[in-house]
C-alpha positions in Angstrom: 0.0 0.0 0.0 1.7 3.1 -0.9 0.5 6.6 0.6 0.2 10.1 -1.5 1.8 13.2 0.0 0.2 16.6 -0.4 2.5 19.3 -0.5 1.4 22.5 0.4 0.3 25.8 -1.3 2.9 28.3 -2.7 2.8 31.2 -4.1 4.4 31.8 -7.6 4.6 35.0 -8.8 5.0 35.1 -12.5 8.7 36.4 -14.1 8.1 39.7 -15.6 11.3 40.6 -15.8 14.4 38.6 -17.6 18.2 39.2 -17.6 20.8 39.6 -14.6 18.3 42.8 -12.9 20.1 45.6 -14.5 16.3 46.4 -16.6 15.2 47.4 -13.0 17.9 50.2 -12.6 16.9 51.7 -15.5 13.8 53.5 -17.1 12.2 52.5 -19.9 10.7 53.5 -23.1 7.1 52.4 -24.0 3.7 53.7 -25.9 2.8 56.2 -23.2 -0.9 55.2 -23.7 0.2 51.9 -22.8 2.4 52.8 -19.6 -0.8 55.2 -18.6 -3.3 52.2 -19.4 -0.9 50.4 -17.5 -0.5 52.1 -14.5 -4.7 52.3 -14.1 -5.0 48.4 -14.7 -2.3 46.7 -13.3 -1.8 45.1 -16.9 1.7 44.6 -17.5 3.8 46.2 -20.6 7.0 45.7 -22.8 9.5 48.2 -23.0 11.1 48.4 -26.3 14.1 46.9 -24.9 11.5 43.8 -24.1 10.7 44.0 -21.0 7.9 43.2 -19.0 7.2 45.0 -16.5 4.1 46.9 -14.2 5.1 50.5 -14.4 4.8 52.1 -10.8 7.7 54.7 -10.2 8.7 57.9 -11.4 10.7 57.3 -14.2 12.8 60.9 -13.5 14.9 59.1 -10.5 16.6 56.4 -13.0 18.7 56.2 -15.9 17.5 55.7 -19.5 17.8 52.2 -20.4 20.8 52.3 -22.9 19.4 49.6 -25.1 15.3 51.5 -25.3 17.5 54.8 -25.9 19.1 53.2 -28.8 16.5 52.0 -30.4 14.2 54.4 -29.8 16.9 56.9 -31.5 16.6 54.6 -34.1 13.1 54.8 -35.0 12.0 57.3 -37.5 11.0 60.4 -36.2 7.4 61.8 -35.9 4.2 60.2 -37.5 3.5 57.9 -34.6 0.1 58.1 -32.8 1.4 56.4 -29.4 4.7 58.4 -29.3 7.5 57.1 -26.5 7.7 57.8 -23.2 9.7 56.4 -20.2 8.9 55.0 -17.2 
C-alpha cells in the first residue's frame, strides 16, 4: 500500500522581468498610452528593450535604459500616434 503526500500551497509569482536585474535600474521607453493604461490596470507592458514590466515609479529618479534609448533613436521620427515615453 503506498500513501500520496500533499504538498502545500505556494505562491508563484509570474517572471516579468528577464536578464541579470540591470532592466530594474533603468527606465524604460514604452507607448505612453500603454504605460498610462498600464498604471490604471495593473496590466503589464514591454519596453522596447523587451521587458515586461508593471510601471509604478517615477521614471525621473533612474537612468535611461541604454538599449530603449538606442532603439528608440533609431526609430524614425514623428508620424506615430502612441509616441514614446519612459517609465
Amino acid at each position: 500500500m503506498s500513501t500520496t503526500k500533499i504538498l502545500p500551497e505556494q505562491e508563484t509569482t509570474p517572471r516579468t522581468s528577464h536578464g541579470d536585474g540591470d532592466h530594474e535600474r533603468f527606465a524604460h521607453y514604452a507607448d505612453k498610452h500603454k504605460i498610462t493604461e498600464s498604471m490604471v490596470t495593473g496590466t503589464p507592458i514591454r519596453a522596447l528593450c523587451g521587458k515586461v514590466w508593471v510601471p509604478s515609479r517615477d521614471p525621473k529618479k533612474y537612468p535611461v535604459c541604454p538599449e530603449c534609448k538606442e532603439i528608440y533613436q533609431g526609430l524614425p521620427s514623428g508620424g506615430g500616434d502612441g509616441g514614446g515615453d519612459k517609465q
